[in-house]
C-alpha positions as CSV (number, residue, x, y, z in Angstrom):
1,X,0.0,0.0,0.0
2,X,1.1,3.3,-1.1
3,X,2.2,5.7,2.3
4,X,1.4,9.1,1.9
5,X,3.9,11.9,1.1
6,X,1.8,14.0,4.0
7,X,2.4,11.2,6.6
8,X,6.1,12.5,7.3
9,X,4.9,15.5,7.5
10,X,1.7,15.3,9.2
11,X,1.0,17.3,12.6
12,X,-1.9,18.6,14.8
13,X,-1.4,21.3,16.9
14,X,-4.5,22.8,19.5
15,X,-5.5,26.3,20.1
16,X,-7.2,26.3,23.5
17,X,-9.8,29.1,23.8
18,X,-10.8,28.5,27.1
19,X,-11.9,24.7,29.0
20,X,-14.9,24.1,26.6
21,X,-13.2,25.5,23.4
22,X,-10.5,24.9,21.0
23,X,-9.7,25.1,17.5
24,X,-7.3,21.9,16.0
25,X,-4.9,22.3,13.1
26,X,-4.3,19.2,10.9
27,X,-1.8,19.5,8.3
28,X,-0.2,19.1,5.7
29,X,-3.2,16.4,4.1
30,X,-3.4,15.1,1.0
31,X,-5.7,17.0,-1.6
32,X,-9.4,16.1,-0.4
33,X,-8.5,15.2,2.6
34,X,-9.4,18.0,4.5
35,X,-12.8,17.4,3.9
36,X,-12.5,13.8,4.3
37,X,-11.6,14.1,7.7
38,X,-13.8,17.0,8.5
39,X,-16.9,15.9,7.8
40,X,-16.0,11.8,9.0
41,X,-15.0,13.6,12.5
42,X,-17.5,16.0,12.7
43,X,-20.4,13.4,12.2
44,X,-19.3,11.2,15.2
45,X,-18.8,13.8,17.3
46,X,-22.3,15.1,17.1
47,X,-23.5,11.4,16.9
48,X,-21.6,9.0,18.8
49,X,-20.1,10.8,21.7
50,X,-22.2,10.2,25.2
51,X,-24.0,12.6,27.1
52,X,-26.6,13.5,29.5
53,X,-30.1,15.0,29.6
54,X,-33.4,14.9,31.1
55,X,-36.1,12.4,29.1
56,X,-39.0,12.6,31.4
57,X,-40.7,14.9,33.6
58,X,-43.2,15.5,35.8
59,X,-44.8,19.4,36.5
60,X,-47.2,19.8,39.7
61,X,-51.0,19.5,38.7
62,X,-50.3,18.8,34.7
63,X,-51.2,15.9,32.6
64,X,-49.9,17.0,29.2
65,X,-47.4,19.6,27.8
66,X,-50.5,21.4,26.3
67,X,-51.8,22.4,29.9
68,X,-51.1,25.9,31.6
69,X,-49.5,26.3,35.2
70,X,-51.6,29.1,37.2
71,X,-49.5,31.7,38.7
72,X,-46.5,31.0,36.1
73,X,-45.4,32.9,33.5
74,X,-44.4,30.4,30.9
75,X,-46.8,27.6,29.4
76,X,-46.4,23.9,30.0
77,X,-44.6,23.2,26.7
78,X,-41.7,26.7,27.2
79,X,-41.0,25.2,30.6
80,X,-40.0,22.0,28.5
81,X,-37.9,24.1,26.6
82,X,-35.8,25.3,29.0
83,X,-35.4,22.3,30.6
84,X,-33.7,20.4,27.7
85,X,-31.3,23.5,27.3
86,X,-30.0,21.9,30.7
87,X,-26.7,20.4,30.7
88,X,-25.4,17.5,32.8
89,X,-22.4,15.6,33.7
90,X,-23.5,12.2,35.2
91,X,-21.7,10.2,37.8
92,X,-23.5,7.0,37.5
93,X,-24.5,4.8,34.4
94,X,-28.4,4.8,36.3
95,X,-30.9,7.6,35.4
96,X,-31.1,9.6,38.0
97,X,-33.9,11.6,39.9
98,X,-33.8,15.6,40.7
99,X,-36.3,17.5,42.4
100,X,-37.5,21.1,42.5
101,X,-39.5,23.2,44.3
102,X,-40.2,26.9,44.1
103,X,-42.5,29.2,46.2
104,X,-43.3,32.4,45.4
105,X,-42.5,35.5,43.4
106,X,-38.6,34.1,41.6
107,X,-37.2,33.1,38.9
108,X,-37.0,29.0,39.0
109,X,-33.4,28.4,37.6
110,X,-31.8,24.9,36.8
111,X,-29.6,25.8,40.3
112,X,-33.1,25.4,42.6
113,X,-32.9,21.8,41.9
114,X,-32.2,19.4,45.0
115,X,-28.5,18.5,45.0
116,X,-27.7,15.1,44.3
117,X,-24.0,13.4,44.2
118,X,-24.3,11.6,41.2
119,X,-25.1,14.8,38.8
120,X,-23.4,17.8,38.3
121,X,-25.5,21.0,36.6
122,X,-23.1,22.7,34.5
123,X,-25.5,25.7,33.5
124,X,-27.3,26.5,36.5
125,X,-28.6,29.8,35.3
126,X,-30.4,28.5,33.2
127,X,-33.9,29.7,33.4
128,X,-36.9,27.3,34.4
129,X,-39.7,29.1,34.7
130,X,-40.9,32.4,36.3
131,X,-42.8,32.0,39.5
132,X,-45.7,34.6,41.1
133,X,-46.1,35.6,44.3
134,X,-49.1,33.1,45.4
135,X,-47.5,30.8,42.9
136,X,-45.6,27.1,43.8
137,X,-43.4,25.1,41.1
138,X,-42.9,21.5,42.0
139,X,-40.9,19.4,39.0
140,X,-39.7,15.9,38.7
141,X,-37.3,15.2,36.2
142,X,-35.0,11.9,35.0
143,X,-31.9,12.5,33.4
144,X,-30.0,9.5,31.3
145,X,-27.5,9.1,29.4
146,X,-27.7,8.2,25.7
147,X,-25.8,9.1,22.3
148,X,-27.1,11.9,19.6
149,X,-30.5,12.8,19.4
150,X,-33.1,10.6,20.9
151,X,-36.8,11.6,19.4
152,X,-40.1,11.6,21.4
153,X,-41.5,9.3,18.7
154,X,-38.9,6.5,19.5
155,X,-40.3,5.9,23.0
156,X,-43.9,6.2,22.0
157,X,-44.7,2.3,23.4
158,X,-43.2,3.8,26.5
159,X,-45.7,3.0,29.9
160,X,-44.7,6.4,31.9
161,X,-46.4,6.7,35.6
162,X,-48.9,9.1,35.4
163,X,-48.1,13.0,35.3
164,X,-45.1,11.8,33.8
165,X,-44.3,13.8,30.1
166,X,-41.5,11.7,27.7
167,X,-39.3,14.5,26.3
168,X,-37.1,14.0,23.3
169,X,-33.4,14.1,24.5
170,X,-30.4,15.9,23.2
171,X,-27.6,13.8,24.7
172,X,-24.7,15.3,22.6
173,X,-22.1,17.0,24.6
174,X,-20.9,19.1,21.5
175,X,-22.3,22.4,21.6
176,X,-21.2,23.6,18.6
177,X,-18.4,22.0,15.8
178,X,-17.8,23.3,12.1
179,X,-14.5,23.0,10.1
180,X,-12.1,25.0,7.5
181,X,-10.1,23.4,4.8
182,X,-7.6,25.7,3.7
183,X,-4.5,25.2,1.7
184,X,-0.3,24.8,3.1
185,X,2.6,23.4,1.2
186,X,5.2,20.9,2.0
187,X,8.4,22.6,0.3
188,X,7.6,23.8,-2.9
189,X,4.5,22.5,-3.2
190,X,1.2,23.9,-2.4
191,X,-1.2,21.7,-3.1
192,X,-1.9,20.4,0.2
193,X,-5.0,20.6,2.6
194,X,-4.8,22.5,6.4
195,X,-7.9,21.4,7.9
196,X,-8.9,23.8,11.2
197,X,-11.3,21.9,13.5
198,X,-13.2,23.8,15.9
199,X,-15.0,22.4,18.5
200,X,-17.2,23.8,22.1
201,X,-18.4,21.6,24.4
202,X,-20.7,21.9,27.4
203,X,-17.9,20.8,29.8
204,X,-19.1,17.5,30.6
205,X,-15.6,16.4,28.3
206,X,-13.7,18.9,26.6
207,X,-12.5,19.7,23.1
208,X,-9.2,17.1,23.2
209,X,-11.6,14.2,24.5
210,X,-14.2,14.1,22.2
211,X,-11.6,14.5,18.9
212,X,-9.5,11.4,20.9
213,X,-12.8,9.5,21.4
214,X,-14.1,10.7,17.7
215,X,-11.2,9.5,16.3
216,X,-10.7,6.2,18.3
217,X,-14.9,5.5,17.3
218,X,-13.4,5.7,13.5
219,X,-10.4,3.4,13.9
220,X,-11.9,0.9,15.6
221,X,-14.5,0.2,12.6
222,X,-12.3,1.1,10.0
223,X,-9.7,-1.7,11.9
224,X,-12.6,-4.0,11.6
225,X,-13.3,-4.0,7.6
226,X,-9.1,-4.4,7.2
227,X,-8.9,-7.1,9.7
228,X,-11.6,-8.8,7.6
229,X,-10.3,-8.4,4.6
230,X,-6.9,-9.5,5.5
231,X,-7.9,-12.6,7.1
232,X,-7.9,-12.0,10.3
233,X,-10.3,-12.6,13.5
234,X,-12.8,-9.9,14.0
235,X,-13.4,-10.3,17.4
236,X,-10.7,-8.4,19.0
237,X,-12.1,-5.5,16.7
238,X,-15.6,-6.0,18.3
239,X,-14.1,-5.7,22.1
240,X,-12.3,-2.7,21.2
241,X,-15.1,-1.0,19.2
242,X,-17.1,-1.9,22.6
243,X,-14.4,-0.5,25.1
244,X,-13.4,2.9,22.9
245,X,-17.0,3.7,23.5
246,X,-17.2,2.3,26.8
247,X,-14.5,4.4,27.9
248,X,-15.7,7.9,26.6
249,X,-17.3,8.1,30.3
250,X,-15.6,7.9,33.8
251,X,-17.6,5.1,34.7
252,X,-19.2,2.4,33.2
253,X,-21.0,-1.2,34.7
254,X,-19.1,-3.9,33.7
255,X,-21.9,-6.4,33.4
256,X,-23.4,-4.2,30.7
257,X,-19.8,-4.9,28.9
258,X,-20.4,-8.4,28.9
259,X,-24.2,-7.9,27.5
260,X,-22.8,-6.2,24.5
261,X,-20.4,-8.9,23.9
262,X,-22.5,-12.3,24.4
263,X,-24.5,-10.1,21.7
264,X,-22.1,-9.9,19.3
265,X,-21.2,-14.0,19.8
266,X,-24.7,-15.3,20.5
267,X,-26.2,-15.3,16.8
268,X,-22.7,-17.4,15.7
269,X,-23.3,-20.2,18.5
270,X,-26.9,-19.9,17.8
271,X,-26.0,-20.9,14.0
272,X,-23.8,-23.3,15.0
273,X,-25.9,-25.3,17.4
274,X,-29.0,-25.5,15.0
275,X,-26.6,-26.6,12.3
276,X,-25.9,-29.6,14.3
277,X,-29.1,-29.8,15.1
278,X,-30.2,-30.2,11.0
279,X,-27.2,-32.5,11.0
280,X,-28.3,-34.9,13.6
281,X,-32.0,-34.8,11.8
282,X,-31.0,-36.1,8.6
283,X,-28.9,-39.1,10.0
């Protein structure tokens, strides 16, 4: 295979802006391969890097998100709003429960939540909802964790106590990501991509851990297609695609692991034992 000119030559170098914000410089890349890259990295940092947000809730005295709350400003489904534009970092691998409760005239803000030692708020200005004078604000919510965007018409079959409202979920911790392909030489020649990568977070990880993880997420399924077709066994791949997302969080349950991997072997012994099976049928 053919090793690219850029290879010897290749660097990254990071521009921190601050603890949620950096810029990344790739170069020098092969024509096209700025793009390449971009958009391949860009994709599975908005898709496939884990987060945290709340998925269900529960508001004092309301049934639905069309319903009105006496004595507060905003409406059912504004409240709702504002509480998906809060940002977690989670502790545990369990959804967790937070509580709040607010009694007259204030401003409810993602900080009047009940502390709890296996979540951290990270915005906790955040604006809830604005409360009147004779007014009280009770609110249950979950928060998960989960990949991407989860939709509200995913978890439809969903059998929710009642009072309880299914949110659709945000769980990406990028808060904003775009890239530049510009052009840089090698010597004489300029025909070369410089790919800028930008990245903000909302400081659940920060800018170097999700490109690591982004880029870890790629290798280990591009490793899997050459591993296949060079002969080899796959299932080192697998347990290394499984752990490179594993260990994008701090913590993770162990028995969950081994779920995810007796998934990946089962439908092979399945085949296997009912091939024996037809076997033992014809004699």
């Amino acid at each position: 295979m053919q090793t690219f000119k850029t290879l010897d030559y290749l660097k990254t170098t990071c521009e921190k802006i601050n603890d949620n914000e950096a810029n990344f410089i790739i170069e020098p890349l092969a024509p096209g391969y700025g793009v390449t890259l971009g958009n391949s990295l860009r994709r599975v940092c908005l898709a496939s890097l884990p987060g945290s947000a709340i998925t269900t809730v529960k508001i004092n005295n309301i049934t639905h998100e069309f319903s009105f709350i006496e004595g507060i400003k905003e409406d059912t489904i504004e409240i709702i709003l504002n509480l998906k534009t809060i940002r977690f970092k989670k502790f545990t691998d369990d959804p967790v429960t937070i509580n709040l409760k607010v009694k007259g005239a204030k401003a409810a803000t993602a900080k009047d939540f009940e502390k709890n030692p296996d979540i951290e708020i990270l915005n906790p200005e955040q604006l809830i909802a604005t409360v009147s004078k004779d007014a009280v604000l009770e609110i249950t919510a979950i928060v998960e964790s989960g990949t991407g965007y989860y939709a509200l018409e995913k978890r439809i079959d969903e059998n929710l106590p009642f009072g309880m409202i299914a949110i659709d979920a945000n769980f990406t911790p990028i808060k904003k990501i775009f890239f530049e392909v510009g052009r840089t030489r090698i010597g004489q020649d300029t025909n070369f991509d410089k790919l800028v990568f930008s990245i903000s977070t909302d400081g659940s990880i920060t800018p170097e851990q999700s490109l690591e993880s982004a880029c870890e997420i790629l290798n280990c399924h591009l490793s899997t297609i050459v591993d296949f077709i060079s002969g080899k066994k796959v299932k080192t791949t697998n347990e290394e695609m499984i752990n490179a997302q594993v260990d994008l969080s701090e913590k993770e349950d162990i028995s969950e692991i081994e779920e995810i991997k007796e998934e990946v072997i089962e439908p092979k012994v399945t085949k296997k034992r009912a091939s024996k099976k037809a076997k033992n049928e014809n004699i």
